[in-house]
PLY file of the C-alpha trace (Angstrom):
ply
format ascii 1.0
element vertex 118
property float x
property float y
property float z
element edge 117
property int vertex1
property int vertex2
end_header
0.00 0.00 0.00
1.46 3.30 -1.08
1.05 6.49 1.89
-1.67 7.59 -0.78
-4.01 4.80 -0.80
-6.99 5.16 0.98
-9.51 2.37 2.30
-11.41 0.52 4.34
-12.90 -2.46 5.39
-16.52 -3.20 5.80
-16.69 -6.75 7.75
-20.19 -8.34 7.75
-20.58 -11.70 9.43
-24.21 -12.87 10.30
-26.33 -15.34 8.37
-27.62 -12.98 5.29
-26.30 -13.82 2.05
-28.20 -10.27 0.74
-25.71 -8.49 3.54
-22.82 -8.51 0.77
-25.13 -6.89 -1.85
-25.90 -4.38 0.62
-22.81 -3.48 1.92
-21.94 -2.30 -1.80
-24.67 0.34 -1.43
-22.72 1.06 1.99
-19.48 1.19 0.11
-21.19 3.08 -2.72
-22.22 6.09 -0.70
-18.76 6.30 1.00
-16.63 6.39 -2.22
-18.97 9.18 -3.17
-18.41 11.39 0.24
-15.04 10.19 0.38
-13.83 10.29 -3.43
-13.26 8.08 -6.23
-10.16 6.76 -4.59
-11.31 5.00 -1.75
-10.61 1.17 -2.00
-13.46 -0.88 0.41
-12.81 -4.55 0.95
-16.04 -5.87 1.65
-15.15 -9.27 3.92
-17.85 -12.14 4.17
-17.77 -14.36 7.22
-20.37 -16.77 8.41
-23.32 -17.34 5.96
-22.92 -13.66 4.72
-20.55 -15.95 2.12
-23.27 -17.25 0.18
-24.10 -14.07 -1.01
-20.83 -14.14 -3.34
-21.73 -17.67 -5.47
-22.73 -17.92 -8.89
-25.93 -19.73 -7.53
-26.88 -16.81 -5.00
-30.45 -14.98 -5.54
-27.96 -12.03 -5.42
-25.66 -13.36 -8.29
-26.37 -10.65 -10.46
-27.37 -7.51 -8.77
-23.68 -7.90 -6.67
-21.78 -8.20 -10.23
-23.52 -5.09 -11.52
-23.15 -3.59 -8.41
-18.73 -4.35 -8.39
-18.89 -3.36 -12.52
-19.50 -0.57 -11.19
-17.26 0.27 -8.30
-14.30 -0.57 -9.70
-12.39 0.24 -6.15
-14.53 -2.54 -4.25
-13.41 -6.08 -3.61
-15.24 -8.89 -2.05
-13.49 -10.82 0.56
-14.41 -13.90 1.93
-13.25 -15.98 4.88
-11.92 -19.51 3.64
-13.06 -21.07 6.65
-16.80 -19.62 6.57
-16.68 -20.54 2.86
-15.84 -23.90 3.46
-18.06 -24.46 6.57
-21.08 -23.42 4.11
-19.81 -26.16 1.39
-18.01 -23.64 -0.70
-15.32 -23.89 -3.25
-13.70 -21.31 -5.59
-15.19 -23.01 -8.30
-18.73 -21.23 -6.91
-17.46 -17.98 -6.45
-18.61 -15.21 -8.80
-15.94 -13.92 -11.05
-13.34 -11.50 -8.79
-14.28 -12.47 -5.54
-11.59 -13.45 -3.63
-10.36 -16.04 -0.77
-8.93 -14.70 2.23
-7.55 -17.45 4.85
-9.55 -16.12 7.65
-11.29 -13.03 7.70
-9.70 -12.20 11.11
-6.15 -12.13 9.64
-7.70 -9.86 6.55
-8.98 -7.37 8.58
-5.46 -7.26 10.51
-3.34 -7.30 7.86
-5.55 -4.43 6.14
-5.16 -2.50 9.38
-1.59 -3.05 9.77
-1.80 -1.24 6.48
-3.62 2.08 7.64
-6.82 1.29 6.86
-10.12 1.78 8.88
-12.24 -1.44 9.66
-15.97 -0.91 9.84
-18.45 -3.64 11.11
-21.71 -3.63 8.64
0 1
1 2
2 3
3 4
4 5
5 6
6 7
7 8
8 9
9 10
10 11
11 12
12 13
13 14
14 15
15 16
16 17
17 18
18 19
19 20
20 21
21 22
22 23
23 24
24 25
25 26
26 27
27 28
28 29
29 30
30 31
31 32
32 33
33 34
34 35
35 36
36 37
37 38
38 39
39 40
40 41
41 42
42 43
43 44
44 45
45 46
46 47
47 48
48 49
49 50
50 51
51 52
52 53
53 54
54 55
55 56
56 57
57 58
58 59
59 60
60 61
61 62
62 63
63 64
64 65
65 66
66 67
67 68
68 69
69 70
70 71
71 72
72 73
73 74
74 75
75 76
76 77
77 78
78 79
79 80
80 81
81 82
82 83
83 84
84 85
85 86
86 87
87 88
88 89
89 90
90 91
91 92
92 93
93 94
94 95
95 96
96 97
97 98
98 99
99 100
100 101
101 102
102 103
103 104
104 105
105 106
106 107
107 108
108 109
109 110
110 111
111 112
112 113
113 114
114 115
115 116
116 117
């Protein structure tokens, strides 16, 4: 990370698959306070995960949603995504793995950036 980048991340962990969808409205109406360079990591644990498979109800609405905020990632916890019978072959295209979510959110902090809890 340089000293200019900017970010956060927006950790949701309940049961709602929907939560990841609407944590890119979240991340939407930061970017837009905040400016265009903000980078949000939006990090899945528990069932939140679901949310981020090809087969979700969401499936669609979440990859308009990242076409269009080309700063936003989705994160998920390896461990939640394997608890809820998960493998990358399921994930939507540029969704990412992280190995927990705990050691994301560190590592992004050791970083600089904020952590928010959706």
């Amino acid at each position: 990370m340089t000293d200019s980048t900017r970010g956060f991340v927006y950790h949701v962990a309940d049961d709602n698959p929907a939560r990841i969808l609407m944590a890119t409205a979240s991340a939407r109406n930061a970017i837009a306070a905040l400016g265009e360079d903000v980078r949000v990591d939006i990090l899945a644990q528990g069932g939140a995960v679901r949310g981020a498979t090809k087969q979700s109800a969401e499936a669609d609405k979440l990859k308009a949603a990242l076409a269009e905020l080309p700063t936003v990632q989705v994160w998920l916890c390896s461990l939640a995504a394997q608890g809820n019978g998960i493998t990358e072959d399921d994930l939507l295209d540029g969704v990412h793995l992280a190995a927990t979510a705990t050691a994301h959110a560190a590592q992004r902090q050791f970083e600089g950036w904020a952590y928010i809890r959706g």
